[in-house]
KOLDREN-340276 format. One record per atom (N, C-alpha, C): residue in one letter; x, y, z. Coordinates in pm, whole numbers, plus 50000, padded with zeros to 5 digits. Atoms other than C-alpha are relative to their C-alpha. Layout:
REM residues N
aXYZ...
***
This chain:
REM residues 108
x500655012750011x725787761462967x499644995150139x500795005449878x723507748263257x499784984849985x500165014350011x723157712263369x498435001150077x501305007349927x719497698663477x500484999850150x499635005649861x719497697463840x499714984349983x499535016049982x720407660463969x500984996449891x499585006650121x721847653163623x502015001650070x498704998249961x725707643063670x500695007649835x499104991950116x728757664963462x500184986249902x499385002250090x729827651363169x501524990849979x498655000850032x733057629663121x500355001649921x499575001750117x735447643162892x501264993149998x498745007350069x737487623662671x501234999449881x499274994150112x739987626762423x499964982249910x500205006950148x739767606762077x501315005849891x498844995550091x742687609161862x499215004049837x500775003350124x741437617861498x501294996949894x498475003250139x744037605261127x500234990150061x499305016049976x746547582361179x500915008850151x499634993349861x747227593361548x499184989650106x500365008449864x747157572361900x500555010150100x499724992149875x746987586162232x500654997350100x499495003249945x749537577762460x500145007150161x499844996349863x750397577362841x500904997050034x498275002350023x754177581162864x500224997750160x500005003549824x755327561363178x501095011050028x499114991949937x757247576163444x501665002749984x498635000950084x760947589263371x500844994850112x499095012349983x763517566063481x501125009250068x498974992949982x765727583263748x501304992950035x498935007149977x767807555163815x500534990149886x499385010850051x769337530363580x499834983650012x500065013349943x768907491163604x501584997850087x499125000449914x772577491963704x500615008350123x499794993249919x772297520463935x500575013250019x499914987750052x773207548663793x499045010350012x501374988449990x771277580663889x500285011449862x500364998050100x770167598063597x499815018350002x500184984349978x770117640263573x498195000649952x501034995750056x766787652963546x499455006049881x500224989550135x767137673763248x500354992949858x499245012750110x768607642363039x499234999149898x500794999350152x767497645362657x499434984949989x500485015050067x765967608962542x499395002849900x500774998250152x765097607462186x498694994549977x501215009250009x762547579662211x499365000450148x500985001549887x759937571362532x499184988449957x501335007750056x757607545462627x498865005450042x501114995649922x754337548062739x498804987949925x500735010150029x750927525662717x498755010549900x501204994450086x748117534262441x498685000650054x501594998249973x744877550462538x499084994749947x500955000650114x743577549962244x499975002449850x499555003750147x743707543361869x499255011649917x501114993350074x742017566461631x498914985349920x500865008850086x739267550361390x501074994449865x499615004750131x741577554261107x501404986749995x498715011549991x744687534061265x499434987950054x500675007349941x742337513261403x499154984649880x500225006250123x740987499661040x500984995349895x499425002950102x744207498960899x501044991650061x499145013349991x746207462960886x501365005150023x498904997150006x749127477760843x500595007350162x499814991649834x749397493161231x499334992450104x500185015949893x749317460061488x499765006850123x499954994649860x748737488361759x498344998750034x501765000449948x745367480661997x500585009550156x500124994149885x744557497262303x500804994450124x499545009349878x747027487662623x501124997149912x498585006850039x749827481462389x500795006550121x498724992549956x753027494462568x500955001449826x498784992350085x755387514362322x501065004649969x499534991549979x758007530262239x500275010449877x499134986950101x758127562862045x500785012549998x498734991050016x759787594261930x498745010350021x500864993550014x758257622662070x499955012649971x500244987450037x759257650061859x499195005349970x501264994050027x755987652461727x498844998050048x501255004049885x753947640162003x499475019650082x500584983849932x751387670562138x499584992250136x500324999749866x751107674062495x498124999450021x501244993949974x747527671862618x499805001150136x500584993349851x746337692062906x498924995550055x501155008049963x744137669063051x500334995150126x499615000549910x745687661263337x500915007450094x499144986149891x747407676063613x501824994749954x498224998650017x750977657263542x500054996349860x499424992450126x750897662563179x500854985349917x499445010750057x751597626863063x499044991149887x500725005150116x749317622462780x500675006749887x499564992350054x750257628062470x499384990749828x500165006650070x748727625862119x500995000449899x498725003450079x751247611561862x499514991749893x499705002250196x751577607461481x500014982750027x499795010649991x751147568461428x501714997049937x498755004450037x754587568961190x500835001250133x498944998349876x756257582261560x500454989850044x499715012049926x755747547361681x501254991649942x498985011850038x759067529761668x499614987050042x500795011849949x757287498661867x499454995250074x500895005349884x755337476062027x500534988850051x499165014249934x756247454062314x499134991750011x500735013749994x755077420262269x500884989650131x500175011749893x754897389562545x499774988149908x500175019850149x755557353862342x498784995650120x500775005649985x752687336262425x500844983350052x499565012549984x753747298462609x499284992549979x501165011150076x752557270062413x500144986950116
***
């Protein structure tokens, strides 16, 4: 496949498709709030990370309060890695995975 001269590449993007959001699992936590240093190899069942991006279908359905920019936290046994970046912190994930979303009370 040839591009037009001048013409710029292409950005690609990833789109979740079903009931699937795309997540960007923050960085892992080597210290503790109380100071505790943490082994590298340390199992965690759950993770957070902030939402890329919603599919269409979780996106239409009431029942799943998740928008783009939430912060999360799920389970990522069944989260797929995507190779889209160099450090490997995307990941698309099953909407049931989501255990939750962190909300900010609003001050009246």
């Amino acid at each position: 496949m040839t591009q037009a001269s001048g013409s710029k590449p292409q950005l690609e993007t990833v789109e979740p498709i079903g009931k699937r959001v795309l997540i960007r699992k923050d960085e892992d936590k080597k210290i503790t709030k109380g100071g505790i240093q943490l082994p590298g190899n340390i199992e965690i069942p759950t993770i957070t990370g902030r939402v890329v991006a919603v599919s269409a279908q979780v996106a239409r359905d009431d029942d799943y309060p998740i928008q783009q920019y939430d912060r999360v936290l799920f389970n990522p046994k069944n989260a797929i890695p995507v190779d889209f970046e160099g450090d490997n912190r995307l990941f698309v994930v099953p909407v049931e995975d989501l255990v939750a979303v962190f909300r900010r009370e609003k001050k009246a």
